[in-house]
C-alpha positions, 0 to 999 in steps of 0.5 A, spaced: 862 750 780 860 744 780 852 742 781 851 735 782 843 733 782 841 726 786 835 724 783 830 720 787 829 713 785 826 710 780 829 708 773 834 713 770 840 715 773 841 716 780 846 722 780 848 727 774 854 732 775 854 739 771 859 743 770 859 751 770 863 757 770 862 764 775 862 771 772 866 776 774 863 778 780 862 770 783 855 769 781 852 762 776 847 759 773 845 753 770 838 751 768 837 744 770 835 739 764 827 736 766 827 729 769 825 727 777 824 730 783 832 731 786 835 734 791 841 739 787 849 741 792 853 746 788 861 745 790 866 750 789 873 745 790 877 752 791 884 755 788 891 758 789 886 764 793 880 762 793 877 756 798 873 752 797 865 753 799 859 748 798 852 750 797 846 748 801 842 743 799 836 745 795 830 740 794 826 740 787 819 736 787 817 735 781 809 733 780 807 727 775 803 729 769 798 726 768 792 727 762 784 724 763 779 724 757 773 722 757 769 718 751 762 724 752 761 730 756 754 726 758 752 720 761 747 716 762 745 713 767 743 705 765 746 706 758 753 705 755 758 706 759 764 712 760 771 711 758 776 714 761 783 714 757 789 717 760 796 717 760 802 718 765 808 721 763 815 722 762 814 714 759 821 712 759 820 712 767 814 708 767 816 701 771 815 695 767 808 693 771 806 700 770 805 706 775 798 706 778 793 711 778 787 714 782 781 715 778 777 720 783 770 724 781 767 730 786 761 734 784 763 742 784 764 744 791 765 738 795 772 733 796 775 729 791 773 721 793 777 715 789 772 710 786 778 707 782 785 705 782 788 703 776 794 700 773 798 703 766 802 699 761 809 700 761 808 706 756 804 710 762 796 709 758 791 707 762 784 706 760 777 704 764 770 703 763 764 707 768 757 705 767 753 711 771 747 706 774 745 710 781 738 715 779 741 720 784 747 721 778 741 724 773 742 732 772 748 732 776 755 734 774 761 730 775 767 733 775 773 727 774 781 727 774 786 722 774 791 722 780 798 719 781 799 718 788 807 717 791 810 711 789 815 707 792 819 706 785 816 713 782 821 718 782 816 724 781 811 727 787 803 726 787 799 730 781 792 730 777 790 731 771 785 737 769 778 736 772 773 732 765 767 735 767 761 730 765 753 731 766 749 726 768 741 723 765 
């Protein structure tokens, strides 16, 4: 059998062909190597009994993974300023300006709202300073994630860190 995967654009490779072999009954296997989102055609080319056959196409969607760090747990409201530290990942397939990000915060039970976008370097990290300076943030808990949104030369699907929950005084 002959899997050909074509991946979505972005830095990489656009196609990679593996190669595998049936059992005795027909059936396959191959476990793909991680990577970008792609869209994956298995082929037969047929033999001297057998004709050929091809696959339908399968459609594989690969989330970006991204992580968020906050510098305390608590902020205070006219102090020093939060600082959010994260990284997007794979590295290798950050472009050289960068990938941008979206800094969101909610309080528990309410949507998620940007208050920030932001660009990485080209090794994916990213960084930025939050001063908490609203009276209303005092004894409220925040919970803030990083999100990738689509991007044109990004070849992974949207994705958000995990919630950094911070308390506000």
């Amino acid at each position: 059998m002959r899997i050909v995967e074509r991946f979505a654009a972005g830095p990489g490779p656009a196609v990679r062909v593996s190669t595998t072999e049936t059992d005795a009954r027909g059936s396959y296997s191959l476990r793909l190597a991680p990577g970008p989102s792609r869209e994956v055609a298995a082929t037969f080319p047929g033999n001297a009994t057998l004709g050929r056959s091809a696959s339908a196409t399968l459609s594989v969607a690969v989330r970006s993974a991204v992580r968020l760090r906050a510098s305390s747990r608590v902020a205070r409201v006219g102090g020093a300023p939060l600082v959010f530290r994260g990284a997007v990942s794979p590295a290798q397939a950050i472009g050289r300006d960068g990938e941008a990000v979206q800094l969101q915060f909610r309080v528990p039970g309410a949507e998620w709202s940007e208050f920030r976008t932001i660009q990485t370097d080209g090794r994916g990290r990213f960084r930025y300073a939050y001063r908490f300076s609203d009276d209303d943030s005092r004894g409220a808990r925040f919970q803030f994630r990083a999100f990738v949104p689509a991007q044109e030369d990004w070849p992974y699907e949207p994705g958000s860190s995990r919630p950094v929950l911070v308390r506000g005084y």
